[in-house]
C-alpha positions as CSV (number, residue, x, y, z in Angstrom):
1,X,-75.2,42.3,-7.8
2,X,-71.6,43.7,-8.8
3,X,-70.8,42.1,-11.6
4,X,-72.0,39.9,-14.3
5,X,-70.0,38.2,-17.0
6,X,-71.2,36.9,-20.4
7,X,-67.8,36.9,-22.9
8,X,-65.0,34.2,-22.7
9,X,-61.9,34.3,-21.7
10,X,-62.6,37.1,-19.1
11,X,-59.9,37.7,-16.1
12,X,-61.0,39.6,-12.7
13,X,-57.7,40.0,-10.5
14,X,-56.8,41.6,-7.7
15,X,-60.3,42.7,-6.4
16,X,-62.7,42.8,-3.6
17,X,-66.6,43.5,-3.0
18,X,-68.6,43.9,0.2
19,X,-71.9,44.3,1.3
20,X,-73.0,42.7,-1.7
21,X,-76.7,41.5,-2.5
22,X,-78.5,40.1,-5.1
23,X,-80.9,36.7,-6.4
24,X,-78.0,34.4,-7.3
25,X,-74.2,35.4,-7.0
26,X,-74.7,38.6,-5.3
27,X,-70.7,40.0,-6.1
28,X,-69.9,37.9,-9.7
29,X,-72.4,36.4,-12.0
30,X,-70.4,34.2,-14.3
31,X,-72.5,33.1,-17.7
32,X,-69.4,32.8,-19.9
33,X,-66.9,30.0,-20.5
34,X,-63.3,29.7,-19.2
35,X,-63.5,32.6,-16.7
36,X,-60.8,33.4,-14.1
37,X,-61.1,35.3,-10.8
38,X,-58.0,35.2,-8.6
39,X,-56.7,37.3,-6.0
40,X,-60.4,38.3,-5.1
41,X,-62.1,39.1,-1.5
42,X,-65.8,39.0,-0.8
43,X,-67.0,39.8,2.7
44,X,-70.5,39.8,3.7
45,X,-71.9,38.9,0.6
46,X,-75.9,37.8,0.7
47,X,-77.8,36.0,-2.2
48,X,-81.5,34.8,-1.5
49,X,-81.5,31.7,-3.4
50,X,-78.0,30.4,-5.2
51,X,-74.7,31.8,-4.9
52,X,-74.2,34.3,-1.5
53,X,-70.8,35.4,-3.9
54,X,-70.4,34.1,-7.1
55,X,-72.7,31.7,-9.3
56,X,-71.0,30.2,-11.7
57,X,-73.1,28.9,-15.1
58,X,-70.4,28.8,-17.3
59,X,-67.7,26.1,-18.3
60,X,-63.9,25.8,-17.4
61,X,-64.1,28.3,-14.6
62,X,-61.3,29.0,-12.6
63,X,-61.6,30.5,-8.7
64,X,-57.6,30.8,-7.2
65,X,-56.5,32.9,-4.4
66,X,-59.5,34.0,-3.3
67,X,-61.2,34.8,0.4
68,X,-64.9,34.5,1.7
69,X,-66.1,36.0,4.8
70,X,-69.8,36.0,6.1
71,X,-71.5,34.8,2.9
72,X,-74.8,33.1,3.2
73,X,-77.5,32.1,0.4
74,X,-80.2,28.6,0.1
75,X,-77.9,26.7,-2.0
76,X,-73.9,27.8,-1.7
77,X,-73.6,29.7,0.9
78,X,-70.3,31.4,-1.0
79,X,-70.3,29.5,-4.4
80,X,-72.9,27.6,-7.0
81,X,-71.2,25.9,-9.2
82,X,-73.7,25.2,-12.5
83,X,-71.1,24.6,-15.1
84,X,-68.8,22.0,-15.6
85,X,-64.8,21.5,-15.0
86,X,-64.9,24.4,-12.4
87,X,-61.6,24.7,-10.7
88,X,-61.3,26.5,-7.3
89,X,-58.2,26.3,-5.7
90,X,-56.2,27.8,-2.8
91,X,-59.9,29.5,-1.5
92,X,-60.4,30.6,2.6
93,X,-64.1,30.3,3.6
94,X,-65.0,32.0,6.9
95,X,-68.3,32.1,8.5
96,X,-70.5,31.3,5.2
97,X,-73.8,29.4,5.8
98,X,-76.7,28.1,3.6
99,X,-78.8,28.5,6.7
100,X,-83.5,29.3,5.6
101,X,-86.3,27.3,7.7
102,X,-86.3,25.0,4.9
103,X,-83.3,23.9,2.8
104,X,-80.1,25.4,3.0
105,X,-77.5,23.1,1.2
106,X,-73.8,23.9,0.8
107,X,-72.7,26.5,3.7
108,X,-69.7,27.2,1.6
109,X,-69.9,25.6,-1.9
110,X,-72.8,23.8,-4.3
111,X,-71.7,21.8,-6.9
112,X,-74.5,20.9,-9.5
113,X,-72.0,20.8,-12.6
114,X,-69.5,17.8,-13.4
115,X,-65.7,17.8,-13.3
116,X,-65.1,20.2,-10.7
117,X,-62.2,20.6,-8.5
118,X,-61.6,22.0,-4.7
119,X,-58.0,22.0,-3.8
120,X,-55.6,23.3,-1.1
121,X,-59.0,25.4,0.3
122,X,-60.1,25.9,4.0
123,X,-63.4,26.4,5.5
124,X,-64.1,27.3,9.1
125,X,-66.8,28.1,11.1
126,X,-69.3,26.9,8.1
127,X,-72.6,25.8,8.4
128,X,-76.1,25.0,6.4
129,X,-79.7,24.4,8.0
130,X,-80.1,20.6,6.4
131,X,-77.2,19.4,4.2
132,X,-73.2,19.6,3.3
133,X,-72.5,22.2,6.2
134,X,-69.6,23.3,4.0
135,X,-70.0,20.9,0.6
136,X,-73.1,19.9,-1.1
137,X,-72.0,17.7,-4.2
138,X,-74.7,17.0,-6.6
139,X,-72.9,16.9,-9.9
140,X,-70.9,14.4,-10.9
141,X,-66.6,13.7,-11.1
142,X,-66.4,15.9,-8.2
143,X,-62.7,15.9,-6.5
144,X,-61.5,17.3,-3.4
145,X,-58.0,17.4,-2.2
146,X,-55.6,18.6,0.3
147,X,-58.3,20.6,2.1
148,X,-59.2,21.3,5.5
149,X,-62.7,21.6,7.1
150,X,-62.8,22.7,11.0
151,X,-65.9,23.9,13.4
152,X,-69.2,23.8,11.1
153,X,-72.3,21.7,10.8
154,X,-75.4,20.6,9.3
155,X,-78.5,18.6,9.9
156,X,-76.7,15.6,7.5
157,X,-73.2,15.9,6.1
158,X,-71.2,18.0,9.1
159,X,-68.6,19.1,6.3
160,X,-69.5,17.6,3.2
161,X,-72.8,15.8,1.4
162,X,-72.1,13.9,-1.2
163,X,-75.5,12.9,-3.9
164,X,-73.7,12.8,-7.5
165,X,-71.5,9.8,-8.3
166,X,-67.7,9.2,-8.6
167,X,-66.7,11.4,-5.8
168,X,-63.1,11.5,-4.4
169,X,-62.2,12.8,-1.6
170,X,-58.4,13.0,-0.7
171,X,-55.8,14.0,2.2
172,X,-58.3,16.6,3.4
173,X,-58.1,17.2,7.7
174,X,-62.0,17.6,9.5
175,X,-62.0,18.8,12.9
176,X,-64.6,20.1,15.3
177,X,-67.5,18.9,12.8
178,X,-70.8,17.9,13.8
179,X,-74.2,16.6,12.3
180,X,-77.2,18.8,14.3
181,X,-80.5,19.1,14.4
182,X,-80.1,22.9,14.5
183,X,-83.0,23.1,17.3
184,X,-80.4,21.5,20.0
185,X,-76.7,21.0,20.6
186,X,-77.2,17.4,20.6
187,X,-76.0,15.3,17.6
188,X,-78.5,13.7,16.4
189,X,-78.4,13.2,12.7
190,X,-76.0,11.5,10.2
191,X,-72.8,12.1,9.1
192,X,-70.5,14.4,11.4
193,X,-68.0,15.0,8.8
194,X,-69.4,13.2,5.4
195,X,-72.8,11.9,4.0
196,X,-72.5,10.0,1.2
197,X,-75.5,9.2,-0.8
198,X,-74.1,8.9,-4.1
199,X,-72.0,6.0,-5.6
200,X,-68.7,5.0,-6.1
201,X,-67.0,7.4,-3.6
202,X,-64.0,7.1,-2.9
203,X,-62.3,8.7,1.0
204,X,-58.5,8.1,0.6
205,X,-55.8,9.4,3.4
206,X,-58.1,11.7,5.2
207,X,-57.8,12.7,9.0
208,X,-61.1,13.2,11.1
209,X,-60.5,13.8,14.6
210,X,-63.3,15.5,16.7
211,X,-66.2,15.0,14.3
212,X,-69.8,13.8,16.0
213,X,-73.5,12.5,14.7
214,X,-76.1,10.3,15.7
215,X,-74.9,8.0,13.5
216,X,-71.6,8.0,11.8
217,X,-69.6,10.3,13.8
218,X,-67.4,10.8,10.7
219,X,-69.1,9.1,7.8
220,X,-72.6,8.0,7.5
221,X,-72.2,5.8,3.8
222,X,-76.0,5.3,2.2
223,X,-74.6,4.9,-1.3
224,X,-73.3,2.0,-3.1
225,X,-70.0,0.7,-3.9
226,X,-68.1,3.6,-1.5
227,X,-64.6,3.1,-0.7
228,X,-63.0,4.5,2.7
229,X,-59.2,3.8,2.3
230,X,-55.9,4.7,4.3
231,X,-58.4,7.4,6.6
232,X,-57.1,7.9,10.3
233,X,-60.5,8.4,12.8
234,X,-59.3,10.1,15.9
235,X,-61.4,10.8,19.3
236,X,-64.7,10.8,17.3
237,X,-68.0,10.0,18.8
238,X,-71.8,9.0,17.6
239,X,-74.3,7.2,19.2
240,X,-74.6,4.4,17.0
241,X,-71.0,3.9,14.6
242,X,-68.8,6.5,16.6
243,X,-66.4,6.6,13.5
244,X,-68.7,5.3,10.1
245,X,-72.4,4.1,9.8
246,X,-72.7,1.7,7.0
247,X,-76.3,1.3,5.5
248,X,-75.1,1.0,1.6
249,X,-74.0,-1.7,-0.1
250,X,-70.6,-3.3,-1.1
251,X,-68.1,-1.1,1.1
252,X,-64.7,-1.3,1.6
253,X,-62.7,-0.4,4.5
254,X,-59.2,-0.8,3.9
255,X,-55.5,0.5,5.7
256,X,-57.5,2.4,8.0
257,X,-56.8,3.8,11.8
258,X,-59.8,4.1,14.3
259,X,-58.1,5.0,17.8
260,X,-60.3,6.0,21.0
261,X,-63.8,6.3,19.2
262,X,-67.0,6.0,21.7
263,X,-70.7,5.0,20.5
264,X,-73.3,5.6,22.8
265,X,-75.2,2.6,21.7
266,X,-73.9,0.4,19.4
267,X,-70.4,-0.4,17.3
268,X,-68.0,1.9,19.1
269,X,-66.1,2.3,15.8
270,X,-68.5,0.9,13.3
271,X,-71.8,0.0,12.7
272,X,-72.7,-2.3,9.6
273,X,-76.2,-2.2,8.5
274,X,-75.5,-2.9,4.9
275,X,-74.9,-5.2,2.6
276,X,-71.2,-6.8,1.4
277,X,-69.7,-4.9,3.4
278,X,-65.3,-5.5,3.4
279,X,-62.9,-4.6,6.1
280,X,-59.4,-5.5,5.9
281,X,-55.5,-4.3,7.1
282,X,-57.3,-2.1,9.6
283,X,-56.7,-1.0,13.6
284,X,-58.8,-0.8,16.0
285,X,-57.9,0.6,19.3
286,X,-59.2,2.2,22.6
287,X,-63.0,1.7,21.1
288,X,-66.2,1.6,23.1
289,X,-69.7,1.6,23.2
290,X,-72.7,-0.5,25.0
291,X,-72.7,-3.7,22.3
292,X,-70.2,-4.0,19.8
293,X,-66.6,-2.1,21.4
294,X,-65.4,-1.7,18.0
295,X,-68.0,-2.8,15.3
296,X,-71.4,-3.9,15.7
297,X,-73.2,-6.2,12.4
298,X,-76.7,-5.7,11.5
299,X,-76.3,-6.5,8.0
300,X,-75.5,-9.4,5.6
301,X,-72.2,-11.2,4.0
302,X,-69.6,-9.0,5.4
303,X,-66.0,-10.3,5.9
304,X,-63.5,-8.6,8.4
305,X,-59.9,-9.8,7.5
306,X,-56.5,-8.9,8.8
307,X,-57.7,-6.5,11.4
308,X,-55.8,-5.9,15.2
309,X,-58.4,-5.3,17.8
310,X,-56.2,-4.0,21.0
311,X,-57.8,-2.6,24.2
312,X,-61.6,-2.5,23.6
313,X,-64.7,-2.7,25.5
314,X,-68.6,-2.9,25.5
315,X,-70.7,-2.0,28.5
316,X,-73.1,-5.4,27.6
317,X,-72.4,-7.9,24.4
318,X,-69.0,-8.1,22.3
319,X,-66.4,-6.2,23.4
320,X,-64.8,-6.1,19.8
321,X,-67.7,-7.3,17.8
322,X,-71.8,-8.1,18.4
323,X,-72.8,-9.7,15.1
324,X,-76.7,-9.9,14.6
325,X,-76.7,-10.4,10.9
326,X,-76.0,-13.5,8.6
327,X,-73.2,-15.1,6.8
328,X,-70.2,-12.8,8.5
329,X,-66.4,-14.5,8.2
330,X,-63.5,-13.1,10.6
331,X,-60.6,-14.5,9.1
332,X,-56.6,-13.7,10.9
333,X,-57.6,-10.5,13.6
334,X,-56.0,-10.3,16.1
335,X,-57.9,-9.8,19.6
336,X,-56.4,-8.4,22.5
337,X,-56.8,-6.5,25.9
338,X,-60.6,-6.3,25.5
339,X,-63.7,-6.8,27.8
340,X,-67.9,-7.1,28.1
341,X,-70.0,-8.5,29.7
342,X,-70.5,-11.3,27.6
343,X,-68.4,-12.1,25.0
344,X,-65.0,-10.4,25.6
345,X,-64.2,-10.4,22.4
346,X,-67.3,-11.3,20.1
347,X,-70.9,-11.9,20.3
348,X,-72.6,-14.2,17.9
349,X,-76.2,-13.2,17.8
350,X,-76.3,-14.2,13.8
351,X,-76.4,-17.5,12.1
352,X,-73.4,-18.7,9.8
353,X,-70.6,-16.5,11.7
354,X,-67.0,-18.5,10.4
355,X,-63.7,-17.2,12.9
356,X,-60.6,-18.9,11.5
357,X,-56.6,-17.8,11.7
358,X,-57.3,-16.0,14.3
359,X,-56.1,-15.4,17.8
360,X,-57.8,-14.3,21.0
361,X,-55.3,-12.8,23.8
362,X,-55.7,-11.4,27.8
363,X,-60.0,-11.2,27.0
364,X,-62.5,-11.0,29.8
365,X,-66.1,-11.0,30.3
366,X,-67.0,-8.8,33.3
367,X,-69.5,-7.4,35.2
368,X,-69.4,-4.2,36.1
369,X,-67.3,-4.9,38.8
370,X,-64.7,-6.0,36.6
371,X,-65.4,-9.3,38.2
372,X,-65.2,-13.0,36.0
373,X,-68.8,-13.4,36.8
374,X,-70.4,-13.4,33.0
375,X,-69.6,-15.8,29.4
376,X,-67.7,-16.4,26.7
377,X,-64.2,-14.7,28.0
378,X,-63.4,-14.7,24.4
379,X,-66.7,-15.5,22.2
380,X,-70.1,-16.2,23.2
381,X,-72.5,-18.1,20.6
382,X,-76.2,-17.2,20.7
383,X,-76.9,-17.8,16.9
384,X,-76.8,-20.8,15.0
């Protein structure tokens, strides 16, 4: 629309384009290699398929110091990222959207190519009609760092939806996030903050505080092998896993905070529908929902080890945990302060539940007039 760049090596600095329009990258069309563009402003910038600003085909790209208000495209509602080994760094995105009847992934960025980079950006008030309201990841090696997502949405993936591989995602802040329908203000959908699809991601030192979904208030994990470590879940709500909805396989929870988190339904902090699934050095507290206070088990041959459970409750079964799959070992948690109607602390629905080392303090189950009327103060067995 503005500008199109096929040589190497080329530098735009210090500039600014509005009211731009065009097919794909409606301000800068980048074809060459090792391109820079820092110091730029694009406002109201509109691209009808890929790119509302800048589409970037090229390798070794490099976006710094740049700002994006009211950009809007299909895929990337600012950015499309073809090439590989982008780098965008230090980037404000204000009000961009991938928002059409059908489709509409990326509000902000799309990454199709490999190796790229997002650091020290912001996005606010972002937003795409079905996936990644500010991140859709399809490439692979993708890494995001020190950012900070706040007030957006999408049908799945609130902030960020994650389909390539070998994704990291790292001391970034998501606030105000939530997975829509679009047609309603109810949460409905998956994911508040993150949808991960792909393999092998990693979530390391993140802060989500205010993020809802249907399921998975902060993360909703369908992938394999996805690893959610050091991440501090504040005051975020779903109906079924207020904080993370588990329905991959072999996840790992690890070092992780989840502090006044409400389900609707079931697991008040988790739900665990998949398989191998590993929690461990984790703390639960001020966690509720109707079965399963803090985590509820659907799936198979998960272990939960060295986790605090303090002041929890569930409106029916487990006030920590309801387990209804198999094979599930609690070994050394800690249980205290916590209520339900049956089961104060756990529920056993499952066959071949093991608790060992652990230890079960000031535990009721109540009825709903808080009286000792109901089983299993501390655990109530119904599987075998």
């Amino acid at each position: 629309g503005a500008i199109y760049i096929d040589g190497t090596n080329v530098k735009i600095e210090d500039s600014s384009a509005a009211f731009s329009a065009a097919v794909n990258g409606s301000a800068i069309y980048v074809a060459g290699n090792y391109v820079v563009i820092c110091h730029f402003n694009s406002s109201f910038a509109n691209a009808t398929m890929d790119g509302g600003s800048i589409f970037i085909e090229g390798d070794g790209v490099e976006i710094n110091n740049t700002n994006f208000k009211f950009a809007s495209s299909v895929y990337g509602g600012a950015i499309y990222v073809a090439g590989d080994g982008a780098n965008i760094n230090n980037a404000t995105f204000t009000s961009c959207s991938a928002t059409v009847d059908q489709g509409g992934y990326g509000g902000a960025i799309y990454v199709a190519g490999d190796d790229t980079k997002i650091i020290d950006s912001q996005f606010f008030q972002f937003s795409a009609s079905d996936k990644g309201g500010a991140i859709f990841v399809a490439g692979e090696d993708l890494e995001i760092e020190g950012c900070r997502f706040q007030y957006g949405s999408a049908v799945d993936g609130g902030a960020i939806y994650i389909e390539g591989s070998n994704t990291l995602v790292y001391r970034s802040n998501f606030l105000n996030i939530g997975a829509t329908s679009h047609e309603s203000i109810n949460y409905t959908t998956s994911g508040g903050a993150i949808y991960v699809a792909g393999n092998d991601t990693q979530i390391i030192k993140n802060y989500f505080t205010q993020t809802n979904a249907g399921d998975g208030g902060a993360i909703y994990v369908a992938g394999k092998g996805t690893e959610i470590l050091g991440d501090k879940f504040i005051e975020v709500k779903a109906g079924n896993g207020a904080a993370v909805y588990v329905n991959g396989s072999d996840t790992i929870i690890d070092g992780s905070l989840f502090n006044r988190s409400l389900a609707t339904y079931d697991g008040g902090a988790i739900y665990l529908a998949g398989v191998n699934t590993t929690i461990l050095n984790s703390t639960f507290e001020y966690n509720n929902a109707t079965r399963g206070g803090t985590i509820y088990i659907a799936g198979n041959d998960a272990s939960i080890t060295d986790i605090t459970f303090l002041y929890f409750h569930a409106n029916d079964k487990g006030g920590a945990i309801f387990v209804a799959g198999e094979n599930l070992e609690i070994d050394n948690c800690r249980f205290q302060y916590g209520s339900a109607t049956d089961g104060g602390a756990i529920y056993i629905e499952g066959s071949n539940t093991t608790v060992s080392h652990s230890n079960f303090l000031n535990l009721g189950a109540v009825d709903s007039n808080l009286n000792y009327t109901t089983s299993g103060g501390a655990i109530y067995v119904a599987g075998n």
